[in-house]
C-alpha positions in Angstrom: 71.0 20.7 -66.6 72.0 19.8 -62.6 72.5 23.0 -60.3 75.8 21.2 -58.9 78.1 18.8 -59.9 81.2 17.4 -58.0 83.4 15.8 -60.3 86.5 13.9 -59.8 85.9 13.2 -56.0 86.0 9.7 -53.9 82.5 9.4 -53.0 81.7 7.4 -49.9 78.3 5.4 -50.1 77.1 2.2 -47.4 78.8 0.1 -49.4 82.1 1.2 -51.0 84.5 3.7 -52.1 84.4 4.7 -55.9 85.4 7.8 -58.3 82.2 8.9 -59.5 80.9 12.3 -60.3 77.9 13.7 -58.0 74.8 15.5 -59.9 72.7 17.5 -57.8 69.2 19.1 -58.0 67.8 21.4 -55.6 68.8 19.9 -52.5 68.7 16.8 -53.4 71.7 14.1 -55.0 70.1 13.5 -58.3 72.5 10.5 -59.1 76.2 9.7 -59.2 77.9 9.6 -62.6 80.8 8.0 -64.5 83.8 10.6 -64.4 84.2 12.8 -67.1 80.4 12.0 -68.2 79.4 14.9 -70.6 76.6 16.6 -68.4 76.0 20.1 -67.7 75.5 22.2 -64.3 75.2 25.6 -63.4 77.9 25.1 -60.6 81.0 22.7 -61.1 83.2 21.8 -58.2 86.4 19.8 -58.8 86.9 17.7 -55.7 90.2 15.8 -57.3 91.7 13.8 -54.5 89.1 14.5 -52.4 86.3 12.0 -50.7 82.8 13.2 -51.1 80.8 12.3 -48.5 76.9 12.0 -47.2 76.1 14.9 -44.6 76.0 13.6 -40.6 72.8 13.8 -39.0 73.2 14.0 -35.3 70.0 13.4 -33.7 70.4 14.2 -30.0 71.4 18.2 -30.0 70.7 20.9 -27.3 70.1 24.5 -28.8 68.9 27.5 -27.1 66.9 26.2 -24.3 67.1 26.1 -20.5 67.4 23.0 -18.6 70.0 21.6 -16.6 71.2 25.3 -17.6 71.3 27.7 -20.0 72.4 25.6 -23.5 75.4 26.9 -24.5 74.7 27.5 -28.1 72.2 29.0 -30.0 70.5 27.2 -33.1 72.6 29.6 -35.6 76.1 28.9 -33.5 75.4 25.3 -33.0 74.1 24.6 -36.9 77.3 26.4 -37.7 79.7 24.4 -36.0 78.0 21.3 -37.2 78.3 22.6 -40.7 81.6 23.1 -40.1 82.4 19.6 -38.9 80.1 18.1 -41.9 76.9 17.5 -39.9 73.8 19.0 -42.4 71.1 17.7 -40.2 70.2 17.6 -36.2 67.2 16.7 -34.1 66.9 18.7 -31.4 64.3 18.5 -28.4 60.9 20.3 -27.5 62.6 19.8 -23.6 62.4 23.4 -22.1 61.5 24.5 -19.0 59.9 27.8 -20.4 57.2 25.5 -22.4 57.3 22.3 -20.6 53.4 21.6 -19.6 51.2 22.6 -22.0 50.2 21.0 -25.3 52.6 19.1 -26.9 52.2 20.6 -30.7 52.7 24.1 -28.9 56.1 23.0 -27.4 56.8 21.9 -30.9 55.7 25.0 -32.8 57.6 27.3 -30.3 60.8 25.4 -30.8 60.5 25.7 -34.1 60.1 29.1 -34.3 63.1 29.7 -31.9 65.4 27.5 -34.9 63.5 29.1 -37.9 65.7 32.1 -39.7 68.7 31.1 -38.0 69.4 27.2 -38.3 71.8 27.1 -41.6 71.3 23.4 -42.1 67.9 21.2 -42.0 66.6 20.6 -38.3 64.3 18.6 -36.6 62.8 17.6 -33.1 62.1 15.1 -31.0 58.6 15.7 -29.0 59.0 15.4 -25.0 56.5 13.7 -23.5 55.9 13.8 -19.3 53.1 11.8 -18.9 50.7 9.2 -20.1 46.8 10.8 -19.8 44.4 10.3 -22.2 44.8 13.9 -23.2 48.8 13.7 -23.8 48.0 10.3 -25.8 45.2 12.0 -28.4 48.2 14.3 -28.7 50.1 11.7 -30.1 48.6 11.3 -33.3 48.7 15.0 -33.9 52.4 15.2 -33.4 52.9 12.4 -35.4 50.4 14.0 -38.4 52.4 17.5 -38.3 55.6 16.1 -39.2 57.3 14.6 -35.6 57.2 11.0 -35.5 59.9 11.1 -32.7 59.1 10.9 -29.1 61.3 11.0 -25.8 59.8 10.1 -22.3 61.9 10.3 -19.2 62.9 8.2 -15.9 65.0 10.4 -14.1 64.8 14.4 -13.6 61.8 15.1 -11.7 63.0 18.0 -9.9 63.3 19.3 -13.5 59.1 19.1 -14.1 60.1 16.2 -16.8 57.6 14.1 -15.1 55.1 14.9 -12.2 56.6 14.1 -8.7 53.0 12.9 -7.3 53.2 9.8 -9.7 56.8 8.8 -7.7 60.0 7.8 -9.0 59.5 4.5 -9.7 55.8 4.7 -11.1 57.2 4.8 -14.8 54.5 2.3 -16.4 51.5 4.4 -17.0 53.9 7.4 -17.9 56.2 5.4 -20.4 54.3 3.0 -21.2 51.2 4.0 -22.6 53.2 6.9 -24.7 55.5 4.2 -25.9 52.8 1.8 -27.1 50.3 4.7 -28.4 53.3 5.7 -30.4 54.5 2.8 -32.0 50.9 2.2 -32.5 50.8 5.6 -34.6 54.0 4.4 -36.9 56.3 6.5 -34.3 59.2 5.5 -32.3 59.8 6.5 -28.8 62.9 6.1 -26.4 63.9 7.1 -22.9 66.8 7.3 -20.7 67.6 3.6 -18.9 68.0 5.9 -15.9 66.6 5.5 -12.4 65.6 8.4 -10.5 66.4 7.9 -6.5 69.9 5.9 -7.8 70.7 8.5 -10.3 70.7 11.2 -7.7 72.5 9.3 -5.4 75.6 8.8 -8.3 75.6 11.7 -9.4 76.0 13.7 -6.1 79.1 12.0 -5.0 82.3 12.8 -5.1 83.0 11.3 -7.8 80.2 12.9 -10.2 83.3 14.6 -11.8 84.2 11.5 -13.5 81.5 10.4 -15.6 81.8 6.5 -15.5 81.9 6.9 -11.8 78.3 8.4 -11.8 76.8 6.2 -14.0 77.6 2.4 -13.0 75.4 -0.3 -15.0 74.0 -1.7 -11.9 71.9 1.5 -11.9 70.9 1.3 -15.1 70.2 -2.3 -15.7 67.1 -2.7 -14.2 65.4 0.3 -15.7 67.0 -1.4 -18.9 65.2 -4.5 -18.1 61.9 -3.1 -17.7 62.5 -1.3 -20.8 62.9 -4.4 -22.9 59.4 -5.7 -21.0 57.1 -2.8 -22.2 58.7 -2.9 -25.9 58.1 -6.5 -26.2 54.7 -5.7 -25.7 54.7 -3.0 -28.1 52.4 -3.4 -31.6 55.7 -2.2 -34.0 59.0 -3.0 -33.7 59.8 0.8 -34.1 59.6 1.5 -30.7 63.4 1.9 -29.5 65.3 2.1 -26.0 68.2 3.7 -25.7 70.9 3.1 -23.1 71.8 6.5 -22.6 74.7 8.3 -20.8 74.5 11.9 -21.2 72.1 14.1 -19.2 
């Protein structure tokens, strides 16, 4: 007997659209059925004329942490409204300036706690990283081991402590790179802004910073994209990823 089945609906999979029934077990789809197949389930929704689809993941959220401000949601108003638009998964980010600094798997554990009890659909996190020592990279592996394979290093923001002003804005190999290879190395992935610093600032205090194209022109970003491109190719797994990114 399956916990929950959803008969009757158009169920959405990678490939196609079909009429199937869905069987589920725990929390898990247990497998999709021929309509009308004789099974039994504690629960039976009728989704006729319905389409039945997988839950959204959205991996790049900001709950309940200060930064470029105060977030505006919490993790039980923001895990609402994503349930509420169909989203049943999202990776947030160990990026707070209250625990920016210290060990990494404390940074994870602390946002973790802050999602625990009030998250009402499955989370995860992304571990910030804001420099290359040998210390932060031995850290690596034990991220990795208790259950965040995820890492994001940053270009821009040093005003905001995301990477040590001493090392300048332009000294990104040694506090990229190494994380970025040390992670692939560890079956991670890793991925950064392909943001400047010094031309960031410059955009986005304009003017025109109101308008978001405006503030971000390519020809800031391409070299940064281009170096990007340099370190990975010299990366041991292909599961090291860049990422163009436009949001701050």
């Amino acid at each position: 007997m399956f916990d929950l089945l959803i008969r009757n609906g158009k169920v959405v999979t990678p490939e196609t659209v079909l009429e199937a029934d869905v069987a589920v077990q725990g929390e898990r789809i247990a497998g999709l059925l021929k309509t009308a197949e004789p099974v039994q389930a504690r629960e039976v929704i009728d989704a006729r004329g319905l389409y039945v689809v997988p839950g959204g993941i959205d991996a790049h959220v900001h709950f309940d942490m200060e930064f470029l401000g105060q977030s505006k949601h919490t993790f039980e108003s923001g895990t609402i409204a994503a349930a509420f638009g169909g989203t049943t998964t999202i990776i947030d980010f160990t990026l707070d300036l209250k625990t920016l600094g210290g060990p990494l798997l404390d940074a994870v554990e602390k946002r973790r706690e802050k999602a625990e009890g009030k998250a009402v659909i499955d989370f995860a996190f992304h571990c910030v990283v804001n420099d290359g020592g040998d210390d932060t990279l031995r850290e690596l592996e034990q991220v990795v081991a208790y259950g965040v394979p995820s890492f994001k290093m940053f270009t821009v923001y040093a005003r905001r402590a995301c990477w040590p002003p001493a090392s300048g804005p332009l000294s990104i190999t040694p506090r990229v790179a190494r994380p970025s290879r040390r992670s692939s190395a560890s079956g991670a992935c890793s991925s950064w802004p392909a943001r400047r610093g010094p031309p960031s600032t410059w955009c986005t205090s304009r003017p025109a910073r109101r308008w978001r194209p405006s503030a971000r022109p390519a020809r800031r970003d391409d070299p940064c994209t281009a170096r990007r491109a340099r370190i990975t190719s010299c990366s041991p797994r292909r599961c090291t990823l860049g990422r163009t990114a436009t949001t701050t």
